[in-house]
C-alpha positions in Angstrom: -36.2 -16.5 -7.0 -36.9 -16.6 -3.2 -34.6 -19.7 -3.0 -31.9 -18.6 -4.7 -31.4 -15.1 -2.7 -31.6 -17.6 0.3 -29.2 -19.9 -1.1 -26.6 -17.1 -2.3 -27.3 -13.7 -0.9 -26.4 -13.0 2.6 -29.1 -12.4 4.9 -28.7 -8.1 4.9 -29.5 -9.2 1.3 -32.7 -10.5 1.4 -33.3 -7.2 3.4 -32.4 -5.3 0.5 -34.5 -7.1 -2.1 -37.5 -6.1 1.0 -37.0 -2.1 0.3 -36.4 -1.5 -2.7 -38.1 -2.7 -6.2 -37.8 -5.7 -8.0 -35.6 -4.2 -10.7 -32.7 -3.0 -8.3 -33.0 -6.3 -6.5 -31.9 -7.9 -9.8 -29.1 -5.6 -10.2 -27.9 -6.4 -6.7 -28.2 -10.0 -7.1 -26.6 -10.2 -10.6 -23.6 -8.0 -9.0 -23.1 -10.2 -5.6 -24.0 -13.3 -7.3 -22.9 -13.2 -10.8 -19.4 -11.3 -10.8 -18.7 -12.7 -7.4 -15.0 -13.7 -7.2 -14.3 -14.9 -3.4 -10.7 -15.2 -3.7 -10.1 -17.6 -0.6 -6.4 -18.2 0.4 -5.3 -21.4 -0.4 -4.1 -23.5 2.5 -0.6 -24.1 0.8 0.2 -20.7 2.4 1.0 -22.9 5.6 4.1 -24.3 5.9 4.9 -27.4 5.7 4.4 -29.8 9.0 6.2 -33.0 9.3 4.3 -35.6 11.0 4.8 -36.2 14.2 4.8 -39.5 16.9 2.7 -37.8 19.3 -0.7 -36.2 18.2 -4.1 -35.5 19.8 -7.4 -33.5 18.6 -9.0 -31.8 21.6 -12.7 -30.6 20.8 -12.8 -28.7 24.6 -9.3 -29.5 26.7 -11.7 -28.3 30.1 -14.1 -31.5 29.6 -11.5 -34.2 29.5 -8.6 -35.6 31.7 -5.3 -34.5 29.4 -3.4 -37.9 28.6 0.2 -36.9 29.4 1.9 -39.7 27.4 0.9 -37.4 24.5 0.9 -33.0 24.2 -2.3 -31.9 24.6 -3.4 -27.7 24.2 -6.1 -25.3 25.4 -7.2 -22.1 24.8 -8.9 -19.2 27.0 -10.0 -15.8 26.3 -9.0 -13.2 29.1 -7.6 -9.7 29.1 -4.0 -8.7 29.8 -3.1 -5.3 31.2 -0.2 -3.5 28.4 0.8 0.2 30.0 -2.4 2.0 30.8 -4.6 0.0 28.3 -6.3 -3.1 28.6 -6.5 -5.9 25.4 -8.4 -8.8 24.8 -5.9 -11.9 24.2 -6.3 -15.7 23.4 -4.1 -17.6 26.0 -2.8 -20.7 24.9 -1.7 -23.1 27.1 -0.4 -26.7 26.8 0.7 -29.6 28.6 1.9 -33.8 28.8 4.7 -35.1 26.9 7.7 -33.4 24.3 9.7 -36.0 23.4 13.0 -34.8 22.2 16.7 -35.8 20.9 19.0 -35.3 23.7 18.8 -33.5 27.3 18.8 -29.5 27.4 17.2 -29.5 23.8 16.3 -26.1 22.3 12.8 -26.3 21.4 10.6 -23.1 19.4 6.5 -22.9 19.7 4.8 -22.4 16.5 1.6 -21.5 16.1 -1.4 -21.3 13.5 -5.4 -21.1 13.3 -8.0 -21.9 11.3 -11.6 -21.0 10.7 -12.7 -24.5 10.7 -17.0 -23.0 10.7 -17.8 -24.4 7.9 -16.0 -27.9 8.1 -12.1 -28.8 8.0 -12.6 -29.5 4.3 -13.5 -25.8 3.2 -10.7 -24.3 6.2 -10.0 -20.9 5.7 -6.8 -19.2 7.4 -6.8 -16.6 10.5 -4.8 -13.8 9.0 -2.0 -11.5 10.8 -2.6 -7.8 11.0 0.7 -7.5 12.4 3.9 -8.7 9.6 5.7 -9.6 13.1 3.4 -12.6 12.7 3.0 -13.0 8.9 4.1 -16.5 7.2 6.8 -15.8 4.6 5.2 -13.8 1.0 2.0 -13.8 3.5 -0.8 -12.7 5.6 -1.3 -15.9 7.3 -1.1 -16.0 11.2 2.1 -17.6 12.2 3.5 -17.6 15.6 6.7 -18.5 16.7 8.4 -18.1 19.8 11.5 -19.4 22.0 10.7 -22.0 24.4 14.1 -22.5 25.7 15.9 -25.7 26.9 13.6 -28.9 27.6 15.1 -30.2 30.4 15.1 -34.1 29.8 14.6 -36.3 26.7 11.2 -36.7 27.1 9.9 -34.1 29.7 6.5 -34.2 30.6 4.3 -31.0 31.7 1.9 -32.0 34.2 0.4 -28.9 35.1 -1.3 -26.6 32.6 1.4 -24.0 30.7 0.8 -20.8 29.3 3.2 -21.1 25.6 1.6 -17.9 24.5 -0.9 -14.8 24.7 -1.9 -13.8 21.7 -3.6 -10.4 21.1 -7.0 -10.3 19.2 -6.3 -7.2 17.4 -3.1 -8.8 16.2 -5.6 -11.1 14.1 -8.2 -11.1 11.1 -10.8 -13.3 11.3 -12.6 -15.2 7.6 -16.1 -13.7 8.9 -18.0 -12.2 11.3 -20.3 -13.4 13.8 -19.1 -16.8 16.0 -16.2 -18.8 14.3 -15.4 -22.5 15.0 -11.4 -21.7 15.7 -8.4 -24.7 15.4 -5.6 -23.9 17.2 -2.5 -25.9 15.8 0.3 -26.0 18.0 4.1 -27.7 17.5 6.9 -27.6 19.4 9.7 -27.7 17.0 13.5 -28.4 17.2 15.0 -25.0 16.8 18.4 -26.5 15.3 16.6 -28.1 13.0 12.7 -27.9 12.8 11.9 -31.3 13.6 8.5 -31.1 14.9 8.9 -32.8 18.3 5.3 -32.9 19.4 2.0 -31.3 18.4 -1.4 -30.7 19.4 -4.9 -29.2 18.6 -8.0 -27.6 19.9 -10.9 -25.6 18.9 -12.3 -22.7 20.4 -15.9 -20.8 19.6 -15.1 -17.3 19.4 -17.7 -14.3 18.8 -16.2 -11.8 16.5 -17.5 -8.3 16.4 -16.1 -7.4 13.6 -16.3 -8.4 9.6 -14.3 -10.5 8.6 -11.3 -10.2 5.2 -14.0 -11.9 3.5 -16.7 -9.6 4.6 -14.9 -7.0 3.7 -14.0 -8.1 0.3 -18.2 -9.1 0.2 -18.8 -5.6 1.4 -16.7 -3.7 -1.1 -18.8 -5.1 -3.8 -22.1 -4.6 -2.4 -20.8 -0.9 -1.4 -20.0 -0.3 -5.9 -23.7 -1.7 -6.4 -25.5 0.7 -3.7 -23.2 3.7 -4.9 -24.9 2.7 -8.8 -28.3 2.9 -7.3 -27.7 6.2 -5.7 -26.6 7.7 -8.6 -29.2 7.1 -10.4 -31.4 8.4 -7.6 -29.3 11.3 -8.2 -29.4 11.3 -11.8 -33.5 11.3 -11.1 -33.8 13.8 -9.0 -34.8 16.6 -11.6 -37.4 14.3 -13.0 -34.9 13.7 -16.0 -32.7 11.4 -16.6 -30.0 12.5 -19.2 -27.9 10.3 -21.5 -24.9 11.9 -20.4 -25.5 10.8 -17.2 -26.7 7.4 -18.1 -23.6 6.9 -19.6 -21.0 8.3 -17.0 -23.1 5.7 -14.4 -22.7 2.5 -16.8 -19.0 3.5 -17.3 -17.9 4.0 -13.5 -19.9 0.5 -13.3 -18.2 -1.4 -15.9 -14.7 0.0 -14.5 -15.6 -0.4 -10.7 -18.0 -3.5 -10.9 -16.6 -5.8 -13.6 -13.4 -7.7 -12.7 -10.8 -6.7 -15.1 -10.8 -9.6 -17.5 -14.5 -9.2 -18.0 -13.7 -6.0 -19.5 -13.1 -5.4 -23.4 -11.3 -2.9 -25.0 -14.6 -1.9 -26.6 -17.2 -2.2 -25.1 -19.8 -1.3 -28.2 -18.5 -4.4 -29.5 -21.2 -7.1 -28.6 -19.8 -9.7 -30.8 -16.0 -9.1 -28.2 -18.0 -8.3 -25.4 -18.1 -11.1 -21.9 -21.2 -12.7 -21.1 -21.3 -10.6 -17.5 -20.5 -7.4 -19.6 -24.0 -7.8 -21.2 -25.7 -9.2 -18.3 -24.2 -6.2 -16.3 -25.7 -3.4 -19.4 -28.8 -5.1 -19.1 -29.5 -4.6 -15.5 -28.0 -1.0 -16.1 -31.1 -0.4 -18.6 -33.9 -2.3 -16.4 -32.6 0.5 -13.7 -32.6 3.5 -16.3 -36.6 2.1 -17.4 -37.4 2.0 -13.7 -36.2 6.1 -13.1 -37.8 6.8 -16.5 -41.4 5.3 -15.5 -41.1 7.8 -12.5 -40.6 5.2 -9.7 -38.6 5.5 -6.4 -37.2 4.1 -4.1 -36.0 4.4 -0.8 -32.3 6.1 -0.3 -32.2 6.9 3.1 -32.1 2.9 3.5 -29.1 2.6 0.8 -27.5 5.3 3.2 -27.9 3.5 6.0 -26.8 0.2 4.6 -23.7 2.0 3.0 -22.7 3.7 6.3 -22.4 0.2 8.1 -20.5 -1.8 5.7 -18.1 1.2 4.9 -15.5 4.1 5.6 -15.8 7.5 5.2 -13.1 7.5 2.4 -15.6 5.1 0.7 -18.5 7.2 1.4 -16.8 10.3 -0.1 -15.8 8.3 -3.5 -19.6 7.7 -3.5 -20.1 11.2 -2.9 -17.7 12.2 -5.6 -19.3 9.8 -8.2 -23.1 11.1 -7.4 -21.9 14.7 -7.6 -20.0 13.9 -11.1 -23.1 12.3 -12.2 -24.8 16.1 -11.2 -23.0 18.0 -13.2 -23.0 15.5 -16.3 -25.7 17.3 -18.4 -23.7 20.8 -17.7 -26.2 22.6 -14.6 -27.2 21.7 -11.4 -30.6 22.5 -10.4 -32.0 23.3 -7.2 -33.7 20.1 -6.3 -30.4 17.9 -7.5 -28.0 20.3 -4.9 -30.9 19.6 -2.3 -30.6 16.0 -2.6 -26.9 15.7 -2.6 -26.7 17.8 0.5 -29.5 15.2 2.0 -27.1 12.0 1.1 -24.5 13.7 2.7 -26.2 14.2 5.7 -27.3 10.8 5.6 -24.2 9.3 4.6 -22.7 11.2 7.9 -20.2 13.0 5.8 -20.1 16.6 7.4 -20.6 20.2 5.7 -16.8 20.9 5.5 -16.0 17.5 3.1 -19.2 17.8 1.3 -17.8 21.4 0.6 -14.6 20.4 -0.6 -15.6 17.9 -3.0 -18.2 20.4 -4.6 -15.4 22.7 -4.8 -13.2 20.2 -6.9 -15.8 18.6 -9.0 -19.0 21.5 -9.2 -18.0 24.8 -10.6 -20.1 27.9 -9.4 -21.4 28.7 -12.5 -23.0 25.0 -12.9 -25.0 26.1 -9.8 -28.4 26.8 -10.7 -29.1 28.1 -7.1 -26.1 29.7 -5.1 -26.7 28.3 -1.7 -24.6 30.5 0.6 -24.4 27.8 3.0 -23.5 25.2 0.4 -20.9 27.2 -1.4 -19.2 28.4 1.5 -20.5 26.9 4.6 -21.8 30.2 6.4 -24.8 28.6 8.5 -28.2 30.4 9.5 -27.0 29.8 12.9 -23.7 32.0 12.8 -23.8 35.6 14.3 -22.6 38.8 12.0 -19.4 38.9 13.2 -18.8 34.7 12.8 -20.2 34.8 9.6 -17.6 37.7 8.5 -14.8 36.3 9.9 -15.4 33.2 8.0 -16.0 34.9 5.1 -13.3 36.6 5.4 -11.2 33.1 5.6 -13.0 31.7 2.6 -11.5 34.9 0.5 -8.2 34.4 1.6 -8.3 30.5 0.3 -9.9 31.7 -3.0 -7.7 35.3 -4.0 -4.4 33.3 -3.3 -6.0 30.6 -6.0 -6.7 33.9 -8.9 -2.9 32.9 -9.9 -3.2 29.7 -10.4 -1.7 28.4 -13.2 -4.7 26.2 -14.3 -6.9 28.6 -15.6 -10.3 26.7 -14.7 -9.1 27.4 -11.2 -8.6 30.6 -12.0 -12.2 31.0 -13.2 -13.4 29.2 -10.1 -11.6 31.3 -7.8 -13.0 34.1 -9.9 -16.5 33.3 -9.5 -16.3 32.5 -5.6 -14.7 35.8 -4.9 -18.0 37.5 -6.6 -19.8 35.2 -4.9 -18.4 35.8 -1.4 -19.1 39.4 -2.1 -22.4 39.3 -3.0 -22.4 37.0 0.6 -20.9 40.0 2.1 -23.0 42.5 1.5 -26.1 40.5 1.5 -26.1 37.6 3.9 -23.7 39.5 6.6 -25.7 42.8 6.7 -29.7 40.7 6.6 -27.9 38.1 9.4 
């Protein structure tokens, strides 16, 4: 089992499977693992190249004398200043020999690059952020700009030219971490995009950030940790309901399965896919875990989740533990307490965490009424700061009493009794 994590699982992974048990690590690795789909761009997004007379690879164009009979190109990192702002750009430069039709030829740079890391054979496209800089029907990085009139038939650059500077936040990069980069460039004909001369070169570049990929990777890990909290949720009155069980293994199925692994029914075992089943399985060996009493640690989930995620991602996972809360009809004490903890650790803040309650909680479910909860007055807030937001919470809930809906007329109902009860009790003892 060891090997395989190492083979398939990234290394954060292999951290996972360290802190928590042996029956969550299998639900992790059958989600990353099994039902992984790495869509990876197919090269055919490139367009087509005609082959040129004049070709050279460059490995490092600073460690060797450029032949000029033939283009050669090289590429620098440096900064460029843009209005009051400073941003990181790759300069490419090139220079030798364009050989071209006539005189006074109008000549276009193009440009593309490549994550070559993992060997040309398995190439994966640098993307564009920016559609100035998209391929045709794609995301692919494709630069093109006007080089103007070569002067002669075959005119020959013997110094070092700068063709183009191209931003790094204009790009998206297959992974993070350092990438083996190949720059292609061709100068082209612009009457009729005849490639006149080409070259190529790689650079090592250290990216900070993840990667399409990554992200895509991180998306799915993200829907497997959100499972595991809410069963930590569901757990956390020392009972786990079937109600709950089965609001969990649904938002799985619909948010973990790809869509053709899904069947219209999925009580069906004789229609149902082969990761369907494997998926329920490892859905059950998590339920036996929470049932025998076992823990594990959330705060490390939280902390996993917050670096491989946004906050609108963190407040879906919010919203699907607080769902899973109310599932059996009441939420006690110790489930508020722990939501409000994954909050906190999550780093989503009082206010948010207030308005999802408000949309998905009613009052009434509310075993305990925390004042602070509820309505966000804080032990910390003077009289007159907690009237005066008091007083703003009533205004937001009486002009909700008309509602049409009537389940938010109940709710506003409720709160208003509520904020009077605050009122009279929590004001006057603060």
């Amino acid at each position: 089992m060891g090997v395989l994590l190492v083979l398939f699982l990234p290394i954060a992974a292999a951290c996972v499977v360290l802190f928590f048990p042996d029956v969550i690590s299998r639900l992790y690795y059958y989600v990353l693992c099994v039902l992984r789909r790495t869509n990876e761009l197919n090269n055919s997004n490139y367009p087509s190249r005609q082959k040129s007379l004049f070709q050279r690879d460059v490995t490092n164009a600073a460690q060797y004398e450029p032949d000029l009979s033939v283009l050669n190109c090289e590429v620098q990192q440096t900064i460029q200043q843009e209005g009051k702002s400073v941003v990181d750009i790759f300069s490419v430069e090139i220079c030798g020999s364009i050989h071209a039709p006539s005189d006074k030829h109008n000549a276009v740079v193009r440009i593309s690059i490549q994550d070559i890391t993992e060997g040309s054979a398995s190439a994966k496209p640098v993307q564009a952020k920016v559609k100035q800089w998209q391929a045709a029907d794609s995301s692919v990085f494709y630069y093109n700009t006007n080089l103007g009139r070569l002067p002669n038939n075959v005119t020959i650059l013997s110094n070092w030219t700068s063709v183009a500077k191209l931003r790094l936040d204009w790009l998206a990069f297959a992974r993070k971490g350092r990438r083996s980069l190949l720059f292609n460039v061709s100068i082209l004909s612009a009457q009729d995009g005849w490639e006149l001369a080409c070259a190529r070169c790689s650079y090592l570049y250290d990216n900070p950030s993840f990667g399409y990929f990554d992200v895509q990777d991180n998306i799915k890990r993200t829907k497997t940790l959100a499972v595991a909290l809410a069963f930590a949720v569901s757990a956390a009155d020392k009972k786990i309901y079937d109600c709950e069980i089965e609001l969990i293994k649904k938002w799985a199925k619909d948010n973990i399965l790809d869509a053709e692994s899904r069947t219209p029914d999925a009580h069906e075992d004789a229609n149902s896919s082969i990761e369907e089943r494997k998926l329920d399985k490892a859905l059950n060996e998590v339920v036996a875990f929470f049932r025998e009493g076992n823990e594990f640690d959330e705060y490390e989930i939280c902390r996993e989740i917050v670096e491989i995620t946004t906050i609108a991602q963190r407040l879906d996972i919010m919203d699907l533990c607080m769902q899973v809360a109310k599932a059996n009809g009441v939420v006690v004490g110790g489930e508020l307490e722990f939501l409000k903890k994954l909050a906190n650790w999550l780093q989503i803040n009082s206010e948010k965490f207030r308005t999802i309650m408000e949309k998905i909680i009613p009052i009434e479910m509310l075993e305990v009424k925390d004042v602070e909860s509820i309505l966000g007055v804080t032990s910390n807030m003077d009289e007159e700061k907690a009237r005066a937001h008091l007083n703003k919470e009533y205004v937001k809930w009486n002009a909700r009493v008309t509602n049409t809906n009537p389940e938010i007329q109940s709710q506003a109902d409720q709160m208003l009794k509520f904020i009077a009860e605050a009122r009279t009790q929590y004001v006057q003892s603060n």
